[in-house]
Structure formats: structure tokens, C-alpha cells
C-alpha positions as CSV (number, residue, x, y, z in Angstrom):
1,X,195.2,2.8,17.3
2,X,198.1,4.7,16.2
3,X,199.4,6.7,19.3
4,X,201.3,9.8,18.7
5,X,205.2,9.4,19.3
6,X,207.7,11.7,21.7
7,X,209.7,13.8,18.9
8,X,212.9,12.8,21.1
9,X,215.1,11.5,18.1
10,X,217.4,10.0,21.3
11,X,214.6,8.5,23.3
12,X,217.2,6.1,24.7
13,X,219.4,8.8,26.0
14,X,219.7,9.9,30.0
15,X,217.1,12.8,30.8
16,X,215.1,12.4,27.1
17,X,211.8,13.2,29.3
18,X,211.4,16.5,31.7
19,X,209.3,15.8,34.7
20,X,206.4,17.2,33.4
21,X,206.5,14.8,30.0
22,X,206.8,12.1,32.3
23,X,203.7,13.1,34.3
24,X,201.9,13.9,31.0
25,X,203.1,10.3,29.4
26,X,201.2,8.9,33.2
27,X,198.5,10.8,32.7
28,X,197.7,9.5,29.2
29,X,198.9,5.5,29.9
30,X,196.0,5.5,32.6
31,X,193.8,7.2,30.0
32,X,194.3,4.0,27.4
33,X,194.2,2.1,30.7
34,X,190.4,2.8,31.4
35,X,189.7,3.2,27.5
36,X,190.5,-0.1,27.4
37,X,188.9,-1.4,30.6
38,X,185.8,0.4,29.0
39,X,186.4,-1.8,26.0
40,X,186.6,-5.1,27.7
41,X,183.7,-7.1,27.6
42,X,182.9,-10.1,28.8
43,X,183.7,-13.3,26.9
44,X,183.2,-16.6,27.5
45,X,185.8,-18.2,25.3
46,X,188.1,-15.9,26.5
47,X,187.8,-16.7,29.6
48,X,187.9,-20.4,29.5
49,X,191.4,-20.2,27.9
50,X,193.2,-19.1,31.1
51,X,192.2,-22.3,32.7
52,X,195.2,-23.8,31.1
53,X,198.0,-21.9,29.4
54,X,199.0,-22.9,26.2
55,X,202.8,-22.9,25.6
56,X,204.2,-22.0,22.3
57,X,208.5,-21.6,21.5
58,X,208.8,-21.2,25.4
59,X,206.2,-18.9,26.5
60,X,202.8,-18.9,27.7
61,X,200.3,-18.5,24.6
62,X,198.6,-15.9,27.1
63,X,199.3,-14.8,30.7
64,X,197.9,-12.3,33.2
65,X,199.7,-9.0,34.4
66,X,199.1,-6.6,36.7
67,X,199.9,-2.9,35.2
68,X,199.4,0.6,36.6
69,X,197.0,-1.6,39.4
70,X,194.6,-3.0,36.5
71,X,194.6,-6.8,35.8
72,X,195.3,-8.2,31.9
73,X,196.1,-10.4,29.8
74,X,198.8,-10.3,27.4
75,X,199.7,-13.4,24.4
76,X,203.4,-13.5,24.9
77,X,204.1,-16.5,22.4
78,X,203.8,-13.9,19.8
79,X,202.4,-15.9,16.8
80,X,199.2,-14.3,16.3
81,X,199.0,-10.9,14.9
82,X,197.2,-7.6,15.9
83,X,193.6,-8.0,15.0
84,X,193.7,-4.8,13.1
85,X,196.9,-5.5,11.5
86,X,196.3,-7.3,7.5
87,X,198.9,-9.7,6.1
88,X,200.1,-7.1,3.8
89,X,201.0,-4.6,6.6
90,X,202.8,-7.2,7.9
91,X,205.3,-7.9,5.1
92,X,205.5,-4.4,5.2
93,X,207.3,-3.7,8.6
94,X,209.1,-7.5,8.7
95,X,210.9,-6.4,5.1
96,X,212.2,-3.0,7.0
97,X,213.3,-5.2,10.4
98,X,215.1,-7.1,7.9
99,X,217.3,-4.3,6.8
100,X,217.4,-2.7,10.2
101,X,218.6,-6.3,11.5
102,X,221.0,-7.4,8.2
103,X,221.8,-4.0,6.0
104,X,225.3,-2.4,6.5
105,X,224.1,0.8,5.3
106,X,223.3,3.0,8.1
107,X,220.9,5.5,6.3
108,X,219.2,2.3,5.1
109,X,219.2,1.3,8.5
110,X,217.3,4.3,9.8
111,X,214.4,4.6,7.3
112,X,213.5,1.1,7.5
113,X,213.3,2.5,10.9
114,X,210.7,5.0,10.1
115,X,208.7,2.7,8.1
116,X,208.2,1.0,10.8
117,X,207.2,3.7,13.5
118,X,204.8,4.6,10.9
119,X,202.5,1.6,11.8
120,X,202.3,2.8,15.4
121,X,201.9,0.4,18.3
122,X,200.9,-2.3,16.5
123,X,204.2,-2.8,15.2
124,X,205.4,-3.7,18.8
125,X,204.0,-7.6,18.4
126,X,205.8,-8.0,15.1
127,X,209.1,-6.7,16.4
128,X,208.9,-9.3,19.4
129,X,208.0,-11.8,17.1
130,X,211.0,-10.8,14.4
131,X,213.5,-9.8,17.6
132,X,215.6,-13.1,17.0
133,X,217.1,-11.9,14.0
134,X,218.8,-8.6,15.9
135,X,222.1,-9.9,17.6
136,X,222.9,-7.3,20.4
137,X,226.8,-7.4,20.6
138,X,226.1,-5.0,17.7
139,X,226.1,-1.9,19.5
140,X,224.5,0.3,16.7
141,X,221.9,-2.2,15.7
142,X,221.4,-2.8,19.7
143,X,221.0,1.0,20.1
144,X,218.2,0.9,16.8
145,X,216.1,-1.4,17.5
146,X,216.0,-0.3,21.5
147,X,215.4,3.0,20.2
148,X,212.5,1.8,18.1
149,X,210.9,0.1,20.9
150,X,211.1,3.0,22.9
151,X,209.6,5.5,20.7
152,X,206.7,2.9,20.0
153,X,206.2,2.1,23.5
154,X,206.9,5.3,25.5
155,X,203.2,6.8,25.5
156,X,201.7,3.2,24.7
157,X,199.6,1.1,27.4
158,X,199.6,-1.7,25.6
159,X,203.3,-2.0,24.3
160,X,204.7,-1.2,28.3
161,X,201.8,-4.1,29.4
162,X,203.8,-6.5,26.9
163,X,206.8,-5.5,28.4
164,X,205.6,-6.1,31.6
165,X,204.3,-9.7,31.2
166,X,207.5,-10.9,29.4
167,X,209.8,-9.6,32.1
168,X,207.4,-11.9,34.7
169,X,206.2,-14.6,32.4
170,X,208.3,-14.8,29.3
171,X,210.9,-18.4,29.2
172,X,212.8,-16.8,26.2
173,X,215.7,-14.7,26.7
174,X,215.4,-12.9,23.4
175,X,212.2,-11.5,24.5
176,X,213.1,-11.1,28.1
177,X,216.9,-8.9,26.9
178,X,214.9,-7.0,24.6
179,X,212.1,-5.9,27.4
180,X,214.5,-5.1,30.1
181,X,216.6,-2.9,27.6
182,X,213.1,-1.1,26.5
183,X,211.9,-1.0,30.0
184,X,214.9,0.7,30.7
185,X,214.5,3.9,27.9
186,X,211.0,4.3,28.6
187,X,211.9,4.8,32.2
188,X,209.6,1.8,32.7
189,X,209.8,1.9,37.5
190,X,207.0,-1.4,37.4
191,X,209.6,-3.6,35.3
192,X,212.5,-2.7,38.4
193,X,211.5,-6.3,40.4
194,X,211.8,-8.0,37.5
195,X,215.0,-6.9,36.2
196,X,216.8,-7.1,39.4
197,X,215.8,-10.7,38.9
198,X,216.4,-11.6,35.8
199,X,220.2,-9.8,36.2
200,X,220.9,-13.0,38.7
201,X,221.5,-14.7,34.9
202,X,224.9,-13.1,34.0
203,X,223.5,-12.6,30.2
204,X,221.2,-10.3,31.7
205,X,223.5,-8.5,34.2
206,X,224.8,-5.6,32.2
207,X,221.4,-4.9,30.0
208,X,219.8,-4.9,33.6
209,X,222.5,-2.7,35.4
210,X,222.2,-0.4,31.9
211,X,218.4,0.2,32.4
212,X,218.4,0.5,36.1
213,X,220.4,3.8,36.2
214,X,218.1,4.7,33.2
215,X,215.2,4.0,35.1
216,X,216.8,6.0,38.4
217,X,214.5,4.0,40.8
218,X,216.1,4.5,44.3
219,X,214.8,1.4,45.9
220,X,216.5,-0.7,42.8
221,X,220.0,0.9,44.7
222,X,220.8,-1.3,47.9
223,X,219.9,-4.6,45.8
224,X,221.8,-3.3,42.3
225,X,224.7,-2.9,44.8
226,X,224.2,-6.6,46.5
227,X,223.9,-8.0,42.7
228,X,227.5,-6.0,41.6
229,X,229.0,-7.5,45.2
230,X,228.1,-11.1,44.1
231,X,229.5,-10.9,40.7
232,X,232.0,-13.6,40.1
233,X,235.3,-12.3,40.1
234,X,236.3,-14.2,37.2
235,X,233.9,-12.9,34.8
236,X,235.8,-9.9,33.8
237,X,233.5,-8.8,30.9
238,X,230.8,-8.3,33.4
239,X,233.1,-6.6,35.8
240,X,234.3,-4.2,33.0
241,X,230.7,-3.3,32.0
242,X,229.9,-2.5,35.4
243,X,233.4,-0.2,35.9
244,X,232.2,1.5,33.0
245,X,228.4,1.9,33.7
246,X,229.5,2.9,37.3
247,X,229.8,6.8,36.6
248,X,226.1,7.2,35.9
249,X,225.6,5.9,39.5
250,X,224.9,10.2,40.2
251,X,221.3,9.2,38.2
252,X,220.0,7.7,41.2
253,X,220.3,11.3,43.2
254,X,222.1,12.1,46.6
255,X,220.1,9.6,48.5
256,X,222.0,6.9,47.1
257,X,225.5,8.3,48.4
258,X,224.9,6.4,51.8
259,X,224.1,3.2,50.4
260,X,227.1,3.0,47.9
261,X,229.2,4.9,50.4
262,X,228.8,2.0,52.9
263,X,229.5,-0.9,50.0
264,X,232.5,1.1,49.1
265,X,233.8,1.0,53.1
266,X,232.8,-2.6,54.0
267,X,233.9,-4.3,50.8
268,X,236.4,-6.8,50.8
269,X,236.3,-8.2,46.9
270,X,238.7,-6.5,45.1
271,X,237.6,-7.7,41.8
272,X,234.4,-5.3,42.6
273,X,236.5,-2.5,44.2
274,X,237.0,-0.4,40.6
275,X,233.2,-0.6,40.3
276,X,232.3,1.2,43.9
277,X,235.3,3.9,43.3
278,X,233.8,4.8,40.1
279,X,230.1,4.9,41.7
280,X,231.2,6.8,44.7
281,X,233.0,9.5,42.7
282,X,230.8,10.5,40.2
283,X,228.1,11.8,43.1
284,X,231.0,14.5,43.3
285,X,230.1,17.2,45.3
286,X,226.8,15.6,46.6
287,X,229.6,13.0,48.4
288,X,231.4,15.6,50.0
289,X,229.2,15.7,53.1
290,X,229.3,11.8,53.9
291,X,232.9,11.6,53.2
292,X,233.4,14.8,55.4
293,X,231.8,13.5,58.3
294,X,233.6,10.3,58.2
295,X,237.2,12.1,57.9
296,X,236.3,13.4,61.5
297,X,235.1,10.4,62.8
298,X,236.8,7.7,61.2
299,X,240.3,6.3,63.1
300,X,240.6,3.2,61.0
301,X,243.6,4.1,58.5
302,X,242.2,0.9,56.3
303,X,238.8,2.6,56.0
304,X,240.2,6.4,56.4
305,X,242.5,6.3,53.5
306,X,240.1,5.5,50.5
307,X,238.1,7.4,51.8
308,X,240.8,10.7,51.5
309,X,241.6,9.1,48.2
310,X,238.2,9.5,47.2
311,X,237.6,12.8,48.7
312,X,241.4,13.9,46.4
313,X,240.5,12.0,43.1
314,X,237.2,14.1,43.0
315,X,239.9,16.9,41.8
316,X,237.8,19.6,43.5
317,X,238.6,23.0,45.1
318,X,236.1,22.1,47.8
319,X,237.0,18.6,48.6
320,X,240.9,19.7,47.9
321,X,240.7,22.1,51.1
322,X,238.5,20.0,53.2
323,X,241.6,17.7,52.9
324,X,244.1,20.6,53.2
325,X,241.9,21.5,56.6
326,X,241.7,18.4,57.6
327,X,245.5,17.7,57.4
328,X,245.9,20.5,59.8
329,X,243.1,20.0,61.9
330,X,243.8,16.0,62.6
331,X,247.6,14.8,63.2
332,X,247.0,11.3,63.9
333,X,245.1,11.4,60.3
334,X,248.0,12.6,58.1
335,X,249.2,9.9,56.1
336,X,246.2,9.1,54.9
337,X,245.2,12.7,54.1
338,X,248.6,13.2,52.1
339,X,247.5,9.8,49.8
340,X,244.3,12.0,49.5
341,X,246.0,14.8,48.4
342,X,248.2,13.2,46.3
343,X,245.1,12.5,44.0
344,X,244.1,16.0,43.8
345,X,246.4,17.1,41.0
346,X,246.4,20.0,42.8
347,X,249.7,22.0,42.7
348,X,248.4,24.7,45.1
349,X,248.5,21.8,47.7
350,X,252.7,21.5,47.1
351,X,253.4,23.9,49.7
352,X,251.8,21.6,51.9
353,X,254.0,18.9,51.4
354,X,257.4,20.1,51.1
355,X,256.4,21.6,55.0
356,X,255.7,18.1,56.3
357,X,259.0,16.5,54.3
358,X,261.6,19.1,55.6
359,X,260.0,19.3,59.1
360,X,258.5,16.0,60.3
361,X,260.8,13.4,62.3
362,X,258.5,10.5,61.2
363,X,260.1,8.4,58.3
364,X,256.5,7.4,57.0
365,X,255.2,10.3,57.3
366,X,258.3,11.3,54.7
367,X,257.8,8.2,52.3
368,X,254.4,9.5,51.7
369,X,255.5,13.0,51.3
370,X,257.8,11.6,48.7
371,X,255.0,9.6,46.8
372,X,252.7,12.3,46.7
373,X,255.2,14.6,45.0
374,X,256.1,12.0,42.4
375,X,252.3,11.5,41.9
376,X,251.5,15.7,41.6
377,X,254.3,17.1,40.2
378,X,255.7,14.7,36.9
379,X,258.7,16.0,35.2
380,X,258.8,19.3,37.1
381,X,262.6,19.6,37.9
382,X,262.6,22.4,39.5
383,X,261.7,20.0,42.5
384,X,264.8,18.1,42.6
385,X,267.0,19.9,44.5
386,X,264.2,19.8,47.4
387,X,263.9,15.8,46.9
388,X,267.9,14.8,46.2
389,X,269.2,15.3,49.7
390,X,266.9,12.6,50.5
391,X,269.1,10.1,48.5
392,X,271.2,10.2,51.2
393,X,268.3,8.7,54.0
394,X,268.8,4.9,54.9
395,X,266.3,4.2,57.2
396,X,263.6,2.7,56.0
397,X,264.9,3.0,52.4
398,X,263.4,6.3,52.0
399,X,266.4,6.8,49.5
400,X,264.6,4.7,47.2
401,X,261.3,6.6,48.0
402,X,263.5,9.7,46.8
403,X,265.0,7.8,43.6
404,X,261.2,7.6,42.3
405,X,260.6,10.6,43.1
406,X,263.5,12.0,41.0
407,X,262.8,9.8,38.4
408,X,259.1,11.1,37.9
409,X,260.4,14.6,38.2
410,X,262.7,13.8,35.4
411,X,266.3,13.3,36.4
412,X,267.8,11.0,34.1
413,X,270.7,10.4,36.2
414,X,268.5,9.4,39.0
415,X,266.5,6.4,36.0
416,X,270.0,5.5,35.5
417,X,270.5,4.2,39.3
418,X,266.7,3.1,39.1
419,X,267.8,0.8,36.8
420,X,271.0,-0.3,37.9
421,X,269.0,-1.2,41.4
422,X,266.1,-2.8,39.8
423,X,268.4,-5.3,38.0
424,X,271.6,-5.2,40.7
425,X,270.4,-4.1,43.9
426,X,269.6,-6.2,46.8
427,X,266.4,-8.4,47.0
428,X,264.9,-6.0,49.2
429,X,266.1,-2.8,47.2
430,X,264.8,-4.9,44.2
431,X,261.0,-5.2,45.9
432,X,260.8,-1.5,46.7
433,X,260.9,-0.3,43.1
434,X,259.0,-3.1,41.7
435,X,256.2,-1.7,43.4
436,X,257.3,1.5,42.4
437,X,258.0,1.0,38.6
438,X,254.0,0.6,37.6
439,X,253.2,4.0,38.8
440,X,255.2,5.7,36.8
441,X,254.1,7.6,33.6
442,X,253.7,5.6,30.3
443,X,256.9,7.4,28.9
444,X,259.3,5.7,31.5
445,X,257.4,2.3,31.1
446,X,258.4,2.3,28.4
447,X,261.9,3.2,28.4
448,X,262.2,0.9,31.7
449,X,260.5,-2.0,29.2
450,X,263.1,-1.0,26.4
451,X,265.9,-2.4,28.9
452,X,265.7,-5.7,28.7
453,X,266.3,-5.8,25.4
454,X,270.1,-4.8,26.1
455,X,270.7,-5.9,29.6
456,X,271.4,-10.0,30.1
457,X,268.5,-12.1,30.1
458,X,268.8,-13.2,34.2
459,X,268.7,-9.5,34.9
460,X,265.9,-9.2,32.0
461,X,263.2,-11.6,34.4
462,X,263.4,-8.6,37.1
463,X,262.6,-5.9,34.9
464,X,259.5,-8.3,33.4
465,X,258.7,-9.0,36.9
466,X,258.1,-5.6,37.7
467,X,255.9,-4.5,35.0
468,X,253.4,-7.9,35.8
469,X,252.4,-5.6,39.2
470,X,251.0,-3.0,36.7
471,X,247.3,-3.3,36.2
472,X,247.7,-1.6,32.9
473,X,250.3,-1.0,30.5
474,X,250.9,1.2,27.4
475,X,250.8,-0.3,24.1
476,X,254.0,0.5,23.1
477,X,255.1,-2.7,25.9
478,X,253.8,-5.1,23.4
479,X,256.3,-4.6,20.4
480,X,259.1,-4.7,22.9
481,X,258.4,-8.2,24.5
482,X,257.7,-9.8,21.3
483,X,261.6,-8.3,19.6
484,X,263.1,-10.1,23.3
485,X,261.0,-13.2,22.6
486,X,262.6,-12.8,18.4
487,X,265.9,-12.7,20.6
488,X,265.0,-16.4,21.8
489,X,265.8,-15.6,25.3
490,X,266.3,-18.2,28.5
491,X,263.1,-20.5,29.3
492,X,263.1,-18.7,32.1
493,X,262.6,-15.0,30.8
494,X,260.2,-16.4,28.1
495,X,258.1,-17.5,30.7
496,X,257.9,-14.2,32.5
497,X,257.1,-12.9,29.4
498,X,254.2,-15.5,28.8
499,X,252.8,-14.3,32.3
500,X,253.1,-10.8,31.3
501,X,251.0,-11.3,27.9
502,X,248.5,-13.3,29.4
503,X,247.5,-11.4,32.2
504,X,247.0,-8.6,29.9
505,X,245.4,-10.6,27.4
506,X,242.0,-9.6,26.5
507,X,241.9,-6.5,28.0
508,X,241.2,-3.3,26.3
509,X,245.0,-2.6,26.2
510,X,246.7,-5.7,25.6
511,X,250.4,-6.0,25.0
512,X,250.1,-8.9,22.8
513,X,247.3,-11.4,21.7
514,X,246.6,-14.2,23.1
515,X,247.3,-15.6,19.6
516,X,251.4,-15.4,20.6
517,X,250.4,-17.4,23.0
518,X,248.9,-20.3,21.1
519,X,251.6,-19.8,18.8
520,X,254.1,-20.3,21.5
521,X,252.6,-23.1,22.7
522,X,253.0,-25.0,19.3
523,X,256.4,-23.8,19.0
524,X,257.9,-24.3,22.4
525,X,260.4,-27.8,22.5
526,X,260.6,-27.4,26.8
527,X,258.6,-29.2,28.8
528,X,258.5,-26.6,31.4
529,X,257.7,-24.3,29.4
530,X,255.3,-25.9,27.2
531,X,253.4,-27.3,30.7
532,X,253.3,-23.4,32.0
533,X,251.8,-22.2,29.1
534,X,249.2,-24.6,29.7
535,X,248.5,-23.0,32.9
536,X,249.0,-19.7,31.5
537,X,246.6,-19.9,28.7
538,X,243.8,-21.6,31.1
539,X,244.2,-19.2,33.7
540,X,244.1,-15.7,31.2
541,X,241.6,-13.2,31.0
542,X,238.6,-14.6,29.0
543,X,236.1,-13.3,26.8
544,X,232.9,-14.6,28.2
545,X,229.6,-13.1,27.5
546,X,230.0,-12.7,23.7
547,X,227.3,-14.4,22.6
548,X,224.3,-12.7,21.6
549,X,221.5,-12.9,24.0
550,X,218.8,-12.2,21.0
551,X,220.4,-14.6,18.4
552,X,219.7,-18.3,19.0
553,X,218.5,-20.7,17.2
554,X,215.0,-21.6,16.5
């Protein structure tokens, strides 16, 4: 029977149902539920062909499932067809999958899609049956065909049932992806076990993680979390799914601050670390109050200062002042309340600040003064005079604290001498503002990268030394190292440059390809260099994953 669909045309978006639709949508599954159960009669054939499973392409012919707390029994191979569905019908809704699944034309795409829902919930078999020709690296086509799905199984007993038994029973991984990504726009809680398993297979990781925070299930949180802290650090397309699925971690409600909260504190993978940041931060405000009550507590300057970092980067007039309160409330705390507020991008907070730099004895205490001004206030000279005397301070090379700081506020004459240290200095003058040179602004990256293209080669390696501490680059980098490498340059600066490339190869902003690489390799006559590309290439960022988890062969 045809069942009547939500009129949601973004089914698969967050908050698509209101609380009461999702109580109505309950109220009529366990409606079909008994309608059906009322239905079922017994059968004698029927019931002699559970004795022994039949397996067809990888699945069990026909297996039992246990759905809204009624037992059934659901063909998962897929080969037979609804008994009220006639060949002709059919051809019908495989010709439109065909176009949904091959046609460029989006418009195409879409009414194809129509046809389809027109056959109701019968057309849920044939799209399981058919899903192999849908390749789900194509985002748009991914997003149709889930869509579908979801509008033909949202207020359908019998198409969440199917989902159901192919998350627990199923062998193939088309029908298994395709289930966990429905399960997760119907809001489908009884799949949650299931998917949490299957996303122990990295191919089903992200899908899984994706329909998780869809589903908002808050007993899916402390094992989600357990899952992203045994990711393998080397599988960065997983990692970089997860960093940017992280944000709709605020789905799950405030009851999951603790949990992620306490993954965030005791972590010790940084591979993860981006992924928990992002998580813990978009609770925002619902945050505050754990974060607040461990800013009292917490003495532990390892654990204290991500914490203020998180409390600064929520960039919040609440959190802001908690830190501001905070800062005079605990001494002992202050220098990792001044990295907080140093995230704030809060200029109100400057005051603060210039107090503790002009009045404090302690020379840390003054470095981080120093950084936090560079990080709040770029390009705002009407800072310098405050930071300039400061050049003059040689303990603990604050003066190169202050150089940074002048440089981000814009005093040219102040990159000058960056420079000139960077590539002159002494090896521990040199150190200092490597670590300092990748958090700068894009703008003096790249006038820092445009250097080496006029400075001798020796001197070159330092400045490409210091940009391989930056986790990301701007574009603009890219054009630069390939006109040094056109310069054919020492072995030793070309290999630099190699590292550079290919630890930001892959990545959403990339220098260079990995293609100059390759190139390189075929090109290069020195052995050293030839046998450190090698290493180079094997060790860059790869593109795992890529492969469609609904395409395989058959």
C-alpha cells in the first residue's frame, strides 16, 4: 500500500521533523506494525524456509528482525519483487534510477525522482536491488538517492524493517552504506547498535558518524567518541570528515558536554585533537558551565590552558568575562587565561593586557602578553609605541617576542629585522621565529615566502624550514616554491622544498600537487635527492577512502 509521504522537500536535513511529527510518524509505524501482524497468517512453507537460510550475492535470501518489539522476517537478497508490484511497474521506476544514477542533468535528475516516489513503498525493494549503480563520492547523487529513501521510508514499517535487517544481517556493503545513511535521515534510534558497529570498517566510518548526529541518540555519544579516539592517525580523509562533521556535535544536546568534555581533557592523539576542539565548541554557551567549573578547580596548566582556549575561541561576551574574571580572580592561573583571551578577538579585553605587560616582573607572564596582542590586534599601529620598548628586553628573548608582535601590528621596519634574524641570526634566535612565522596572517606568509626567491639559497632552507611548522598555508605559497625550484636551486633547498609540497599535498589547500613531485622524481640526476623523494612521496598525505562504497562489481 502506498503510504502518504512527509511534504519535507529536505527530509535529509537537521530538524526536518518537529517533535510532535515524530510522535505522529510512531504512532502510525506501530499502526502498520499490528496491521500487519493482523495480516500474518500462518504458513507452513513459510515457515520451513527459516530452517536453513538461503544465500544469494552475499546475503541471506530471508532473515528475522526484531522491530519496534515485534519479530519478522525480511528477504534481504533482494531478487524477488513486491507481490503487488507487475513487471511493467518495474521497468518503470528502474528506467528513472537509471537517470537519477547516470544523467548529468539535474532537473532530469529530480523527476526521475518523482516518478519514483510515486510508486510508494514498494519502490524501496527495487532501489536496494538497483542501489549498485549509485556511486556515493557523488555528493549530489549521494544526497538524491538518500533523500528518496527517506521520503519512502520515513512513515513506512516495512521500508525502516528492511533497513533494520540489512544493518544486522546484510554481507554487502552497498546495501549496508545505503541503510546506515537512510537510517540516519529518518532519524531511525533502533539502527544506533548497528551503525556503531559497522563504523569499525573505515568505509563506513563517516556515513556512520554522519547519521549518528542526525539520529541525536545520546547513548550513541561515549562510544561515537571511543570510535573517533581509535581512528588511525594516518587516515587523514577520515580524520578530515570527522573535523568537519564535529560542529553538529551540539545535536546530541547539553548532556553530551561531559562526555566530550572529558575526551577533550584526557586525550593524548593529536591526530584526533582538531576533532574534540571542534565538538567541544559548538555546544557554545551550553559549555560554559563545565568549562567554568573547571577554571576554578583545575591547577594543571596542561589541562587548564585548552581549556581557557576553548572557553576564548567561543568568541562570546559571557565566556569572554568569565575569562576576564577569572584572570583577576586566580593569579597562579594567568598565563593560561591570557592564551584564552587571546582567542577572544575581543578588543575590549586589550586593556587587560597592556596592565599585565607594563606592570608584571614575570618574563613569561610578558611573552604571553606579547603573543596575545599579536594574535588580537593585527595591523593596528597604534600599538607600537606600547610594544617597541620591548625590543630592547634580553632575557629570555622577549625582544623577539616584541619583533612578532610589531610585525603583526604592521611595522615594516620591524619584518625587515624579522627577516634579517630568520636567515642571520643565531640558531637560537633562528628557532624562536620559526615557531613564530606560521602564526602570522596570510599577507606576511606570503611576503616572508617571497624572500627566498632573492636571498642565497643556504639562507633560502631557513625560511622553507619555517613555513613546514605551519599546518596550513595560503595558496599564493605554491607559485612561489615552484619559480625557486625554475631557479634550479641547491639539492639541499630543493629538498626542503619537496618536504614542504608534500606535507601539504592532498590537503584542501595544497601548495603544489603531488604531480611536481612525481615529476621531480623523474627529473632529479642526485641520488640523495632522488632517494628522499622516495621517502617523501611514500610518506605524503594520501587520498584513501575514494572509492565508492555502493559501486562494486557484480
Amino acid at each position: 500500500m502506498k503510504k502518504e509521504l512527509p511534504k519535507s522537500e529536505l527530509l535529509y536535513e537537521k530538524d526536518v521533523f518537529s517533535k510532535e511529527d515524530e510522535e505522529q510518524i510512531q504512532e502510525e509505524l506501530l499502526r502498520q506494525a499490528e496491521k500487519e501482524e493482523e495480516g500474518d497468517g500462518i504458513d507452513d512453507d513459510f515457515f520451513s524456509s527459516l530452517s536453513g537460510p538461503s544465500q544469494e550475492d552475499g546475503n541471506e535470501k530471508l532473515v528475522e528482525v526484531l522491530y519496534l518489539g515485534r519479530i519478522g522476517y525480511v528477504d534481504i537478497s533482494f531478487e524477488n519483487l513486491d507481490e503487488d508490484m507487475d513487471e511493467r511497474e518495474y521497468r518503470e521506476i528502474l528506467k528513472s534510477l537509471e537517470v537519477m544514477a547516470y544523467n548529468e542533468d539535474v532537473q532530469m535528475r529530480r523527476d526521475a525522482s518523482k516518478e519514483v516516489e510515486k510508486y510508494g513503498e514498494k519502490a524501496i525493494t527495487v532501489i536496494f536491488r538497483e542501489c549498485r549503480k549509485f556511486d556515493i563520492s557523488d555528493e549530489p547523487r549521494k544526497n538524491e538517492l538518500v533523500h528518496l529513501l527517506s521520503r519512502l521510508t520515513a512513515r513506512s514499517y516495512k521500508g525502516r524493517k528492511i533497513m533494520k535487517a540489512v544493518l544486522e544481517k546484510a554481507n554487502s556493503s552497498q546495501h549496508i552504506a545505503l541503510s546506515i545513511m537512510g537510517a540516519g535521515a529518518v532519524r531511525e534510534s533502533e539502527a544506533v547498535p548497528s551503525i556503531l558497529k559497522h563504523m569499525a570498517t573505515p568505509d563506513f566510518f563517516s556515513i556512520g558518524m554522519e547519521s549518528l548526529l542526525k539520529i541525536r541518540d545520546i547513548n550513541s555519544v561515549d562510544p561515537l567518541i571511543q570510535l573517533i579516539m581509535n581512528l588511525d592517525g594516518k587516515r587523514n580523509d577520515l580524520i578530515d570528515q570527522a573535523i568537519h562533521l564535529a560542529p553538529r556535535f551540539s545535536d546530541f544536546g547539553p548532556e553530551a558536554v561531559k562526555p566530550v568534555f572529558d575526551a577533550y581533557v584526557n586525550n593524548q592523539k593529536k591526530s584526533v585533537r582538531p576533532i574534540l576542539t571542534r565538538a567541544l565548541r559548538s555546544f557554545k554557551e551550553d559549555a560554559i558551565p563545565v568549562l567554568s567549573e573547571v577554571l576554578k578547580t583545575e591547577t594543571d596548566d596542561m589541562k587548564l590552558t585548552p581549556i581557557c582556549i576553548t572557553l576564548g575561541a567561543l568568541k562570546m561576551p559571557f565566556s569572554t568575562n568569565l575569562l576576564v574574571e577569572a584572570f583577576k580572580k586566580y593569579p597562579a592561573k594567568r598565563v593560561s587565561i591570557i592564551r584564552g583571551l587571546s582567542h577572544t578577538r575581543d578588543l575590549a579585553v586589550l586593556p587587560v593586557l597592556i596592565k599585565e605587560l607594563q606592570t608584571t616582573p614575570d618574563i613569561r607572564m610578558k611573552q604571553e602578553c606579547l603573543r596575545a596582542l599579536s594574535y588580537l590586534s593585527d595591523a593596528d599601529k597604534s600599538l607600537i609605541p606600547i610594544v617597541k620598548p620591548y625590543l630592547n628586553e634580553k632575557r629570555n628573548r622577549l625582544y623577539l617576542d616584541a619583533l612578532n608582535c610589531l610585525v603583526r601590528l604592521g611595522d615594516q621596519e620591524a619584518f625587515n629585522k624579522f627577516v634579517d634574524i630568520l636567515i642571520h641570526g643565531e640558531e637560537g634566535e633562528q628557532y624562536v621565529l620559526q615557531k613564530h612565522l606560521p602564526t602570522m596572517s596570510f599577507t606576511l606568509i606570503v611576503k616572508m615566502a617571497e624572500k627566498m626567491l632573492t636571498c642565497p639559497d643556504d639562507k633560502a632552507i631557513l625560511l622553507v624550514s619555517a613555513l613546514q611548522n605551519a599546518n596550513m598555508l595560503p595558496r599564493e605559497v605554491g607559485p612561489i616554491l615552484q619559480k625557486k625550484l625554475n631557479q634550479n636551486p641547491i639539492p639541499a633547498l630543493k629538498l626542503e622544498i619537496y618536504r614542504l609540497i608534500g606535507k601539504h599535498v592532498n590537503k584542501k589547500r595544497e601548495v603544489l600537487s603531488q604531480d611536481v613531485l612525481y615529476q621531480a622524481k623523474q627529473e632529479e640526476t642526485n641520488p640523495r635527492v632522488v632517494r628522499e623523494l622516495d621517502q617523501i612521496i611514500d610518506n605524503m598525505r594520501k587520498e584513501k577512502g575514494r572509492i565508492s562504497t555502493i559501486r562494486e562489481s557484480v
